[in-house]
N, C-alpha and C positions, 0 to 999 in steps of 0.2 A: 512418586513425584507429586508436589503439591498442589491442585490448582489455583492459578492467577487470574482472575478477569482484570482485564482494562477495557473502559469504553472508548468508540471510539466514534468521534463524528464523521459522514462520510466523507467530509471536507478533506481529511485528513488522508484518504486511500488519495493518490492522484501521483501523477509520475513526477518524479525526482528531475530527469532533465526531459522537456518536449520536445527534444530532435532524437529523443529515441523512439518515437513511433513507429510499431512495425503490427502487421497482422494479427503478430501473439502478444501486444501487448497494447494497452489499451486504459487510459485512464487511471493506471496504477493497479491494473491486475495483469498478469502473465497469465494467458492459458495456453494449452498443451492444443495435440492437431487436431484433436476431434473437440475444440471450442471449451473446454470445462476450466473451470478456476487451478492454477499449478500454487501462486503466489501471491501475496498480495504488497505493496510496497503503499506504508503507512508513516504518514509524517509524525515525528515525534512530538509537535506543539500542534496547536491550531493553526493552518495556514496564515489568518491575520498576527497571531503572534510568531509563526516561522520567519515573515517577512524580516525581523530584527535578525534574524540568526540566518540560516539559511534551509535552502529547499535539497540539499545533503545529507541533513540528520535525518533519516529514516529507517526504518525496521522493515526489513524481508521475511513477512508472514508466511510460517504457509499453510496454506487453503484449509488441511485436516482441520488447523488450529483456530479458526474463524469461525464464528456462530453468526447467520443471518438475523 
């Protein structure tokens, strides 16, 4: 399997819809019961240019595949 980077600004991690806030999810990360990264939900534009399109088009990362 080849690898891909893409960068990603953190503007870009942040939750898709804000009435989904719940305990395990926070900002655009899903983490599991003992608090660790499961997922991360990544907007596909920059948020200033998402605003034209919408805050729907996102990618469900997950965590293995993330470099800090």
């Amino acid at each position: 399997m080849p690898l891909d980077i893409r960068f990603v600004e953190a503007d870009q991690v942040t939750m898709p819809d804000p009435w989904e806030l719940t305990e395990r999810l926070a900002d655009g990360i899903v983490f599991d019961t003992f608090g660790n990264p499961v997922e991360y939900h990544v907007l596909q534009d920059h948020p200033s240019e998402a605003a034209q399109r919408s805050y729907a088009d996102f990618d469900r990362i997950p965590a293995p595949a993330m470099l800090p």
